[in-house]
Short mmCIF file of the C-alpha atoms (twelve columns), coordinates in Angstrom:
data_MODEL
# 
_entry.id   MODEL 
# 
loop_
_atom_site.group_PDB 
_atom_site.id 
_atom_site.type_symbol 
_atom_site.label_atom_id 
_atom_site.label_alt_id 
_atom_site.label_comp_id 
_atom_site.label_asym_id 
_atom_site.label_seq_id 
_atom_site.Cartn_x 
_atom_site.Cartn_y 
_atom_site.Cartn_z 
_atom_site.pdbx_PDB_model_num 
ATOM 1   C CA . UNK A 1   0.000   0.000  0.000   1 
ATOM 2   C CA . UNK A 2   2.792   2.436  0.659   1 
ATOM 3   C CA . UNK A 3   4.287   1.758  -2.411  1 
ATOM 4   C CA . UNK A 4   0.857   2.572  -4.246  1 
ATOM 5   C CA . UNK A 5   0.816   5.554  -2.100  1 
ATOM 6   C CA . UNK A 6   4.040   7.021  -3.475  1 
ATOM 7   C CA . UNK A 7   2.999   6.485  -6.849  1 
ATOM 8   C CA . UNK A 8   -0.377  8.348  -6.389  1 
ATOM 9   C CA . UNK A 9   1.749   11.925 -4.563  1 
ATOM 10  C CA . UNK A 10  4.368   11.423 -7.133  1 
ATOM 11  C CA . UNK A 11  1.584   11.633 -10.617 1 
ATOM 12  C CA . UNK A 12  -0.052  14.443 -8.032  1 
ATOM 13  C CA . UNK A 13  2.797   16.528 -8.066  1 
ATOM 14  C CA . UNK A 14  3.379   16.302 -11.551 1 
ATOM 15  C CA . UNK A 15  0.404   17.059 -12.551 1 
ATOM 16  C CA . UNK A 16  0.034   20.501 -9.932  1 
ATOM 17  C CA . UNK A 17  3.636   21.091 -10.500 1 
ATOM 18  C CA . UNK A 18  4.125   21.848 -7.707  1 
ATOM 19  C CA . UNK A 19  4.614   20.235 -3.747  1 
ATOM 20  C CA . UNK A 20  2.203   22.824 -2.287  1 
ATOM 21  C CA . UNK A 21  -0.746  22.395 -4.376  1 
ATOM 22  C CA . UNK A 22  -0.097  18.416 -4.613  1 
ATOM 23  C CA . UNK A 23  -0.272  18.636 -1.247  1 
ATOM 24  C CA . UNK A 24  -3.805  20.496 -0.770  1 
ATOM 25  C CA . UNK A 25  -5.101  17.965 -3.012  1 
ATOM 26  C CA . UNK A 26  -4.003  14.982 -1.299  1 
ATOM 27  C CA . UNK A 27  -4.622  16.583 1.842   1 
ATOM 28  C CA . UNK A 28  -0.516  16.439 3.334   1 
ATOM 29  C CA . UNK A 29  1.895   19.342 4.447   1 
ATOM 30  C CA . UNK A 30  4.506   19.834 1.532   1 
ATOM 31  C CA . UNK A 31  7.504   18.909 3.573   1 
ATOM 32  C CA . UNK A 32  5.574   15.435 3.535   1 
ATOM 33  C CA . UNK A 33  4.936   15.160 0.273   1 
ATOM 34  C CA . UNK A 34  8.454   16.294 -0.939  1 
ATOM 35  C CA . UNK A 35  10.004  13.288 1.682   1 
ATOM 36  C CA . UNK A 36  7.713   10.633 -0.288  1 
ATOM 37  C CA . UNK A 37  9.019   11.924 -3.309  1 
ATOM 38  C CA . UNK A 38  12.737  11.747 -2.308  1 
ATOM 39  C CA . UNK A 39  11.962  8.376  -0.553  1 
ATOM 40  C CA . UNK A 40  10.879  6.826  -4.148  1 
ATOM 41  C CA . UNK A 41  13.536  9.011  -6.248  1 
ATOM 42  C CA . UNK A 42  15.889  6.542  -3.474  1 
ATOM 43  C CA . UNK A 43  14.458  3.840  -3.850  1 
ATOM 44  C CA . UNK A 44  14.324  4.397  -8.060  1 
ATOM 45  C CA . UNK A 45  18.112  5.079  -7.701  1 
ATOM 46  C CA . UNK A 46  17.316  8.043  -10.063 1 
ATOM 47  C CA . UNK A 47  15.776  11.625 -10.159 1 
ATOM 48  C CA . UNK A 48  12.331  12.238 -10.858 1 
ATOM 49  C CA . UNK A 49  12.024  16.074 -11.036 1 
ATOM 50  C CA . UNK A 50  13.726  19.005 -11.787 1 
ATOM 51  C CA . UNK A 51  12.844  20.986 -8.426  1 
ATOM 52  C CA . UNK A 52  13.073  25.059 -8.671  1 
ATOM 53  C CA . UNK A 53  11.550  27.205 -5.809  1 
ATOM 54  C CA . UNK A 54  8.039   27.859 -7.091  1 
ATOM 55  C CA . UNK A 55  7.275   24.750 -9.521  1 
ATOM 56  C CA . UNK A 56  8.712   21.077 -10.109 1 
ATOM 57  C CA . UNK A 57  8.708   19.542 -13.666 1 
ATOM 58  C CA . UNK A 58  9.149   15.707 -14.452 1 
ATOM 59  C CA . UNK A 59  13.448  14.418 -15.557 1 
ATOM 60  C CA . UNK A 60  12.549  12.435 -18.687 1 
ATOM 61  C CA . UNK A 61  13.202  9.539  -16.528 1 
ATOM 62  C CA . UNK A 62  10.596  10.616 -14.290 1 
ATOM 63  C CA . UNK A 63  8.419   11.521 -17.458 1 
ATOM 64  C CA . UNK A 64  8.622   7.963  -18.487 1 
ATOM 65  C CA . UNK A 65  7.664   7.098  -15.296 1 
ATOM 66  C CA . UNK A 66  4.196   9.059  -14.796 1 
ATOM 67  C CA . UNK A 67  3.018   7.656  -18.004 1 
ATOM 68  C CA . UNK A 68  3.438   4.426  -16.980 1 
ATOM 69  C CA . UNK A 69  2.216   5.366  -13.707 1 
ATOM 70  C CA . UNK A 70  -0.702  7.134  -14.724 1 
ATOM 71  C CA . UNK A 71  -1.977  4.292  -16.710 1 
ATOM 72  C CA . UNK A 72  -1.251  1.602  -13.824 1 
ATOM 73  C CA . UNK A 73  -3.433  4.429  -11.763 1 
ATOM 74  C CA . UNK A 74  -6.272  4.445  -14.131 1 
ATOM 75  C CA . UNK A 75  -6.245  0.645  -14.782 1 
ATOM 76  C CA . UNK A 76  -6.894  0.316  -11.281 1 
ATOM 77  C CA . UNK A 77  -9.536  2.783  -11.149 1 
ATOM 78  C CA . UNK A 78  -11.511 1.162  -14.067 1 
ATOM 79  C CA . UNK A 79  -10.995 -2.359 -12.043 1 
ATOM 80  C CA . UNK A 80  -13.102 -0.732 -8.888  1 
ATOM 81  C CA . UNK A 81  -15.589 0.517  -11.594 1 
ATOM 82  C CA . UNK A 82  -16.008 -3.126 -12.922 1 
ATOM 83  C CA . UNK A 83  -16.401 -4.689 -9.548  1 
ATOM 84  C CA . UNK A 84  -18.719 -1.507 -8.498  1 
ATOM 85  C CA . UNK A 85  -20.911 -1.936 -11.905 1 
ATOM 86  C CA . UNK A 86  -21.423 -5.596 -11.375 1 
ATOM 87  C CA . UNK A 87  -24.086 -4.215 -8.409  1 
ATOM 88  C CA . UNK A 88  -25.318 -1.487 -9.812  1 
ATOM 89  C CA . UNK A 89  -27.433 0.252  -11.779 1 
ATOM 90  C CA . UNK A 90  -26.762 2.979  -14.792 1 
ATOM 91  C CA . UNK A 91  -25.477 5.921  -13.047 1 
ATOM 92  C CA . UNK A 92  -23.516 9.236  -12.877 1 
ATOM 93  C CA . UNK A 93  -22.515 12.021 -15.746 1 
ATOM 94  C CA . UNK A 94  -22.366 10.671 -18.892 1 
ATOM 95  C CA . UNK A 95  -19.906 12.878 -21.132 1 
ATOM 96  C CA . UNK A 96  -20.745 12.654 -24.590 1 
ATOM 97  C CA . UNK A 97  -19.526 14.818 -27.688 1 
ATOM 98  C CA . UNK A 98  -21.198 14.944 -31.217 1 
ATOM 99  C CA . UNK A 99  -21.316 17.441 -34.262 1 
ATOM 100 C CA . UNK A 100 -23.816 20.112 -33.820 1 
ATOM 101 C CA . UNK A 101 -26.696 18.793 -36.049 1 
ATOM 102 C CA . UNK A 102 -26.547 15.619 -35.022 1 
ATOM 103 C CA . UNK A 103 -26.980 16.907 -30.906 1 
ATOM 104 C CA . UNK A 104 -29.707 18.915 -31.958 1 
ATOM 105 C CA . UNK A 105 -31.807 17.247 -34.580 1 
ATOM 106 C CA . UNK A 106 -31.282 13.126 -32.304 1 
ATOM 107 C CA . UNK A 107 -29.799 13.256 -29.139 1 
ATOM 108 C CA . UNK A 108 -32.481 15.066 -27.301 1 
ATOM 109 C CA . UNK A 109 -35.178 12.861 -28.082 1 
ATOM 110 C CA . UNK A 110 -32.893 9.770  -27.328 1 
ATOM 111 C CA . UNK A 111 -31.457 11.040 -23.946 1 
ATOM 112 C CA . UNK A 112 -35.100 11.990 -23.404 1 
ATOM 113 C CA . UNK A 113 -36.113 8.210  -23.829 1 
ATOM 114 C CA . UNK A 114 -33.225 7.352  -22.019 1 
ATOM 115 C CA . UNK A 115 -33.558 8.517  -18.831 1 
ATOM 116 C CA . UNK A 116 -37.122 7.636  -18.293 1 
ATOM 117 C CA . UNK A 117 -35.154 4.002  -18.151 1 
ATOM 118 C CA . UNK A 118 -31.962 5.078  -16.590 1 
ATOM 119 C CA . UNK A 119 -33.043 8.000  -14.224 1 
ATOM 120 C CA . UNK A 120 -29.724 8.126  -12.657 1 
ATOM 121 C CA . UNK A 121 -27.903 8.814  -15.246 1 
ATOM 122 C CA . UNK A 122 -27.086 12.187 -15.898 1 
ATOM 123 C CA . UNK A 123 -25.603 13.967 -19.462 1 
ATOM 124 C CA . UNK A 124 -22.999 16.293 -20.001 1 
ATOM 125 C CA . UNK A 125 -23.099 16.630 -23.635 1 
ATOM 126 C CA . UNK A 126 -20.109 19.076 -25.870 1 
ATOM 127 C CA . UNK A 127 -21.310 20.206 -29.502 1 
ATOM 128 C CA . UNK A 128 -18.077 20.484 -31.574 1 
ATOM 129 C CA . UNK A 129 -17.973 20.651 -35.689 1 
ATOM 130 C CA . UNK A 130 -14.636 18.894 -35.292 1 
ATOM 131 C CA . UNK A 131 -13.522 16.023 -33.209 1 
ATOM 132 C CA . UNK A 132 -12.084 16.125 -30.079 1 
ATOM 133 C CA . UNK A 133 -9.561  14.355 -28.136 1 
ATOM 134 C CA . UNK A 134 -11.804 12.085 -25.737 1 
ATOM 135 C CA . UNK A 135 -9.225  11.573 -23.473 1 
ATOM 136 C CA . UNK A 136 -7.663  14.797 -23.087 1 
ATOM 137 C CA . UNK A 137 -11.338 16.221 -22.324 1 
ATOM 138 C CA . UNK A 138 -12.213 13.166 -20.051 1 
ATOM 139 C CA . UNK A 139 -15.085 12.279 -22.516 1 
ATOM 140 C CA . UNK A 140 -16.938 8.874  -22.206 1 
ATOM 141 C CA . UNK A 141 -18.172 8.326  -25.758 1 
ATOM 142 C CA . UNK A 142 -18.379 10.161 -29.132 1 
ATOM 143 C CA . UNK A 143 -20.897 10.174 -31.625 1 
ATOM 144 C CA . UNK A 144 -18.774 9.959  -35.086 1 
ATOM 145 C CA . UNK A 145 -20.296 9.690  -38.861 1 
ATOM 146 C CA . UNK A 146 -18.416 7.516  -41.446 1 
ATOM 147 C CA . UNK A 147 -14.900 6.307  -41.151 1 
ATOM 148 C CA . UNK A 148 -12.562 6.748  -38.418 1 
ATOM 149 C CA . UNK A 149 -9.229  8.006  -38.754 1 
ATOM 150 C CA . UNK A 150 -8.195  7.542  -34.695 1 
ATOM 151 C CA . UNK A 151 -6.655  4.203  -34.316 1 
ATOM 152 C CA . UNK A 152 -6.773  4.819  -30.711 1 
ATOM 153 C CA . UNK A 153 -10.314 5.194  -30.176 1 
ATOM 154 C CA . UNK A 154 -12.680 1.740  -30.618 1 
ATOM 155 C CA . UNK A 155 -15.560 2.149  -32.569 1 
ATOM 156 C CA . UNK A 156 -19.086 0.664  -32.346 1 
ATOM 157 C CA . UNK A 157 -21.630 1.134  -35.267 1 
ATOM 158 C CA . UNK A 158 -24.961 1.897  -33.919 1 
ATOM 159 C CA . UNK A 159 -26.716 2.813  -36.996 1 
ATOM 160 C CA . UNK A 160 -26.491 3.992  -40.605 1 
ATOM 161 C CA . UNK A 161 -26.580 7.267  -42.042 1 
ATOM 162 C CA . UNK A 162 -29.068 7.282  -45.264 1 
ATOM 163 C CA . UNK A 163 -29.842 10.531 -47.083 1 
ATOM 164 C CA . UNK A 164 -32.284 11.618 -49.809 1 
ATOM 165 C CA . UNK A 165 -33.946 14.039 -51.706 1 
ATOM 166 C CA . UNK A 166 -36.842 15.969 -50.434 1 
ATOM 167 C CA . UNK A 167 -39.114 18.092 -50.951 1 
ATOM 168 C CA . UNK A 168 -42.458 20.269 -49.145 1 
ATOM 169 C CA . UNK A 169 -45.780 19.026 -50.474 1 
ATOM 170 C CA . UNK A 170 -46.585 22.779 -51.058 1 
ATOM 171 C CA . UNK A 171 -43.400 23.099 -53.209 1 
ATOM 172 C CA . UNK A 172 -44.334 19.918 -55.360 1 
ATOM 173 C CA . UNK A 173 -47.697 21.312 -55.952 1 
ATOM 174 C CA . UNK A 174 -46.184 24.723 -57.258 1 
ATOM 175 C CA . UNK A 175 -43.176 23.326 -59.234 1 
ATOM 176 C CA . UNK A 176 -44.238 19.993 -60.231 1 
ATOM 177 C CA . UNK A 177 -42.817 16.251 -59.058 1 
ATOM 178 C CA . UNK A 178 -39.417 15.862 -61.255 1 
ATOM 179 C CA . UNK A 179 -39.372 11.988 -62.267 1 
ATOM 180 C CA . UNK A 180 -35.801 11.668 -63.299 1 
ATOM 181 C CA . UNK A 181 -32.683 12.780 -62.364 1 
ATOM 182 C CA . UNK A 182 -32.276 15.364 -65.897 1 
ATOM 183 C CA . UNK A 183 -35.271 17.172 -64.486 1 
ATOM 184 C CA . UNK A 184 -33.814 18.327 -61.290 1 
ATOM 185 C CA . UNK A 185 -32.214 21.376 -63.758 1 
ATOM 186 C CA . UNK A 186 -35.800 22.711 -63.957 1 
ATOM 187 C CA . UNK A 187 -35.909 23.322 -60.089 1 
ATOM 188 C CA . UNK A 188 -34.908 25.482 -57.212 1 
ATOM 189 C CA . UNK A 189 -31.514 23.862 -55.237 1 
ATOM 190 C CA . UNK A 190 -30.688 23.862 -51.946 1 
ATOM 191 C CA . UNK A 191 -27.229 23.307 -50.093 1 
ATOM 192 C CA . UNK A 192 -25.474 23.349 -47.477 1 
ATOM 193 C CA . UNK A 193 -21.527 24.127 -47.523 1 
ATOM 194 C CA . UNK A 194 -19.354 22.863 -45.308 1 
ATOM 195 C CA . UNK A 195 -21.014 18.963 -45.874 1 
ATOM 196 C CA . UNK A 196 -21.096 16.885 -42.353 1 
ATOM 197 C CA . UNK A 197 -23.283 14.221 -43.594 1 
ATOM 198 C CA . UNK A 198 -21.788 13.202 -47.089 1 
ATOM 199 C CA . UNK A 199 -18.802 12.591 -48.912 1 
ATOM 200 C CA . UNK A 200 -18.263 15.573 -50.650 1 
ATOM 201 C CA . UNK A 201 -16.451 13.766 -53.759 1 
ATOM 202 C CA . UNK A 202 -19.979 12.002 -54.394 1 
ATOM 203 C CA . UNK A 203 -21.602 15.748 -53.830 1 
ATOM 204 C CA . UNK A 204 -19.740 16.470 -56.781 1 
ATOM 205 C CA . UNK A 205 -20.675 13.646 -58.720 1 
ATOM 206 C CA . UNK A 206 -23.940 14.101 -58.281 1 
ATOM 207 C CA . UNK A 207 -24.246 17.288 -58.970 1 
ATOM 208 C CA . UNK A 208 -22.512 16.559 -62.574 1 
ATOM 209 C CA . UNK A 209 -24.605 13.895 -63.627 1 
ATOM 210 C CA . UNK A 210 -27.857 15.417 -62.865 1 
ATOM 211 C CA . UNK A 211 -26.763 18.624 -64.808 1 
ATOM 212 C CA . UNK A 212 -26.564 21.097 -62.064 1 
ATOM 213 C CA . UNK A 213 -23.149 22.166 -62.449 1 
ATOM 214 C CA . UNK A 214 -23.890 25.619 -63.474 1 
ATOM 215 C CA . UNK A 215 -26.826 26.067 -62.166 1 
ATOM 216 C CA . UNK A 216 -27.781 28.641 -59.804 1 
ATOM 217 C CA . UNK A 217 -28.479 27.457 -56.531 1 
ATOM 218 C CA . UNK A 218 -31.600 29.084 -54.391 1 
ATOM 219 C CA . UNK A 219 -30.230 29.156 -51.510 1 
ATOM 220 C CA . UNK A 220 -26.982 27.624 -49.823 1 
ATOM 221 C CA . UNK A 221 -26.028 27.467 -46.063 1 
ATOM 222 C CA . UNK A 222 -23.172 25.836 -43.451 1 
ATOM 223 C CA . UNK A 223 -26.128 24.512 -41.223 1 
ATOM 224 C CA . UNK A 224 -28.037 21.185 -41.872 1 
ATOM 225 C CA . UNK A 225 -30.482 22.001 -39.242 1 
ATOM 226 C CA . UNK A 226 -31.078 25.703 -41.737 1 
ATOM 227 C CA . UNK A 227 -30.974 23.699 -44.760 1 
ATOM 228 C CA . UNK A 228 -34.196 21.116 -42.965 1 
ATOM 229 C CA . UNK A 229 -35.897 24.405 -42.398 1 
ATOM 230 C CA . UNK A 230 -36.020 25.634 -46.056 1 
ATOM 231 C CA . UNK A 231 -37.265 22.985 -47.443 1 
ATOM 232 C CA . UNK A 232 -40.305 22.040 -44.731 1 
ATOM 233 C CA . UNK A 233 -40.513 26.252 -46.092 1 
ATOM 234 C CA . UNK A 234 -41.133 25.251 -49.595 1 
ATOM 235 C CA . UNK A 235 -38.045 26.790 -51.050 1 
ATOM 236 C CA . UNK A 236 -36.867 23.921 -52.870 1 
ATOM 237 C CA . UNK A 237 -35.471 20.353 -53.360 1 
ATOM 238 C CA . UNK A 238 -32.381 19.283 -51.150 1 
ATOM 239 C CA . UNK A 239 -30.968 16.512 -49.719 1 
ATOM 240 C CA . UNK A 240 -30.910 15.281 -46.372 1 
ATOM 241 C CA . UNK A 241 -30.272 12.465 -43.693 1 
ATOM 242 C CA . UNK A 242 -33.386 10.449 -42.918 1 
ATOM 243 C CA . UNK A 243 -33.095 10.521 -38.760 1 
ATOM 244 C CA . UNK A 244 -33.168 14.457 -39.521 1 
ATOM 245 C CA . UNK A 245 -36.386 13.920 -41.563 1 
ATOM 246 C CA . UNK A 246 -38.378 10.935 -40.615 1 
ATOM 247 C CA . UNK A 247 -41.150 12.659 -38.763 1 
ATOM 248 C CA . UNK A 248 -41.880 15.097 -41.601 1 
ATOM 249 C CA . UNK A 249 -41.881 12.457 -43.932 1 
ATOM 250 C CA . UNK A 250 -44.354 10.091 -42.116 1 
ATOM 251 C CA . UNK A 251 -46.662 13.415 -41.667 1 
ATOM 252 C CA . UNK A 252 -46.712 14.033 -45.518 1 
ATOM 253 C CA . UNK A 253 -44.799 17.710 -44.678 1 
ATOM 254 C CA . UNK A 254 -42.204 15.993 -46.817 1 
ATOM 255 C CA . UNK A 255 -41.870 13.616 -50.386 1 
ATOM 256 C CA . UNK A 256 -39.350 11.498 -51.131 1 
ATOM 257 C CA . UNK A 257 -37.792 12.418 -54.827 1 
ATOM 258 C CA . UNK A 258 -36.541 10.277 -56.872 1 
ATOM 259 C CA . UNK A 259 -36.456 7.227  -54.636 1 
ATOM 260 C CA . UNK A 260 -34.315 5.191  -57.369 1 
ATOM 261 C CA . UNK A 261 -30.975 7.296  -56.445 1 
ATOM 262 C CA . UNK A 262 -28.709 5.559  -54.074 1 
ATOM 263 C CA . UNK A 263 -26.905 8.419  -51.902 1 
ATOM 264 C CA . UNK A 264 -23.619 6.468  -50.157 1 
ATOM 265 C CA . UNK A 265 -24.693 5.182  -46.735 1 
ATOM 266 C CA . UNK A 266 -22.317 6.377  -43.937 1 
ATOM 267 C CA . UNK A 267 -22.021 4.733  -40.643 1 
ATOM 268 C CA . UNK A 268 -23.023 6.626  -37.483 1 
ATOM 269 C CA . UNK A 269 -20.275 5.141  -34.329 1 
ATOM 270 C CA . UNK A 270 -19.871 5.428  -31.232 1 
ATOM 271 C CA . UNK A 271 -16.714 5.968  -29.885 1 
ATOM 272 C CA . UNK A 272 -14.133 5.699  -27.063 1 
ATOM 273 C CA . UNK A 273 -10.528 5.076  -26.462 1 
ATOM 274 C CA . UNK A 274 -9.276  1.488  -27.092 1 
ATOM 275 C CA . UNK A 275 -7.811  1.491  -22.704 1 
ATOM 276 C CA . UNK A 276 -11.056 2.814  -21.422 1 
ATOM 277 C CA . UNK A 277 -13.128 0.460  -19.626 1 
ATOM 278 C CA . UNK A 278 -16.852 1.035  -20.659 1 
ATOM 279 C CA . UNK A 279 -18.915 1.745  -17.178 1 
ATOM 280 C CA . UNK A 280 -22.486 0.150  -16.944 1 
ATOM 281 C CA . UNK A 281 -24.034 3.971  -17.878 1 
ATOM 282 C CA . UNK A 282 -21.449 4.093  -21.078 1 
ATOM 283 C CA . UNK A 283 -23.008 0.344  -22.229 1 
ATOM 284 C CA . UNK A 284 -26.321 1.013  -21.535 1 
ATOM 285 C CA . UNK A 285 -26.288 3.881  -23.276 1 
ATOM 286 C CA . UNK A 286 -24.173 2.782  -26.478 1 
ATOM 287 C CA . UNK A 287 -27.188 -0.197 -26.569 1 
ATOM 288 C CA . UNK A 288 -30.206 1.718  -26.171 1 
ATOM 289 C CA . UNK A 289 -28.837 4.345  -28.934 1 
ATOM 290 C CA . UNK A 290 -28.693 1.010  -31.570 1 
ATOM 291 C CA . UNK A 291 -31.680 0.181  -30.848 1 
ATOM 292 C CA . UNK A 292 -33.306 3.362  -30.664 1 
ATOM 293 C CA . UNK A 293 -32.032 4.158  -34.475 1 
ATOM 294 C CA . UNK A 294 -33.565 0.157  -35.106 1 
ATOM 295 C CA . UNK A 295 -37.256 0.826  -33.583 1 
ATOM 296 C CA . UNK A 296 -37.592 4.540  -34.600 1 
ATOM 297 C CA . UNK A 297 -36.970 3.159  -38.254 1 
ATOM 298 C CA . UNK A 298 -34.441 5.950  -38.634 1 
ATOM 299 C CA . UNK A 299 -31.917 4.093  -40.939 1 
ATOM 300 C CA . UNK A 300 -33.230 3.230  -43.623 1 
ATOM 301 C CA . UNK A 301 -37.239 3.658  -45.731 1 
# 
């Protein structure tokens, strides 16, 4: 235990750098603290940190030696969260980060659902257009769409991503229904910039083989949740995910065009780093998202 001890002031200290605050935190005086530290640096046979009078930083022996540390630390932790979980139900802050449209358009109405299941669970969620580093952050999971570039994170797919064209019923009845693809140069466009929902090399594509390349476009925005908007509006044809749309489309607010065009399906993960252990509120809620997508019909027509 005393050995574990040392270990726990010495990844203290480095991480305060200094002995006085490491001390507040672990609740010593700093003359103990800076014995424990010269105790192990004896025992080590080597020094740990460079000491000045106002701060300490880590030797790169001793820098070597709070990683390891550190992860021998949290190991442990997650081993008292296993045991603990075992006994217990769902609960505690759940940190979660997504992109901005997908928080607001589908994680409200599943943590919603969620926590009349799991009402000790609590969610601290972070809207970010660009991922972040989960463990830096202390995040739990991550919602990511379509392939992931982080070989240190592990990645569950939960659901897919399907998009198509739509359209209001009041726009259809002013413009007319196009039927194939060469007709969609004969309507009003919209887009959004910045694309968070589809590979922007089949965008392209797309756009070229139905003709639209120099076309005008009515109106063009860097928000999906804008873009949804305009077109419940009547303003024209655009394309968008289903889970964004589903509602509107089972009340008739929105058509399906051109069913026959296959947009690329992305995958919608959740994520978290490959060391973590997942606590019984991270797999509860990583499950009940999968299925929620699977019930909700919110993957597919």
């Amino acid at each position: 235990m005393a050995r574990l001890d040392s270990l726990i002031i010495f990844t203290t200290v480095v991480k305060a750098n200094n002995f006085t605050n490491a001390a507040h935190q672990i609740g010593l005086t700093p003359s103990a603290v800076s014995k424990q530290i010269s105790l192990l640096e004896d025992r080590l046979g080597v020094r740990l940190l460079n000491r000045t009078t106002r701060s300490v930083s880590p030797t790169e022996a001793g820098q070597l030696f709070f990683n390891r540390c550190s992860r021998l630390l949290e190991d442990l932790e997650e081993a008292e969260h296993m045991v603990k979980d075992l006994e217990t139900s769902p609960r505690g802050t759940l940190k979660i980060s997504a992109t901005p449209t997908f928080g607001r358009s589908m994680l409200m109405k599943i943590f919603a659902q969620f926590l009349l299941q799991y009402p000790n669970v609590n969610f601290d969620l972070t809207l970010a257009d660009k991922g972040l580093d989960l463990v830096r952050e202390g995040i739990d999971l991550g919602i990511h769409l379509g392939s992931l570039q982080d070989s240190r994170l592990v990645a569950r797919p939960v659901a897919r991503q399907k998009v198509i064209l739509a359209a209001s019923k009041e726009y259809l009845a002013q413009q007319g229904k196009p039927e194939a693809l060469n007709e969609l140069v004969n309507h009003f466009i919209l887009m959004v910039s910045g694309i968070d929902f589809a590979e922007p090399r089949w965008i392209k594509r797309f756009i070229k083989e139905a003709g639209l390349t120099n076309k005008d476009r009515r109106f063009t925005v860097n928000d999906l949740d804008t873009l949804c908007e305009a077109t419940l509006n009547g303003m024209g044809i655009a394309a968008l995910p289903i889970y964004m749309i589903r509602e509107h489309l089972d009340s008739g607010k929105l058509v399906h065009i051109l069913p026959e065009i296959n947009f690329p399906v992305r995958t919608i993960h959740v994520v978290y780093p490959e060391n973590r252990y997942l606590s019984a509120k991270s797999r509860a809620f990583v499950d009940f998202m999968a299925n929620y997508f699977t019930e909700h019909n919110l993957d597919d027509l």
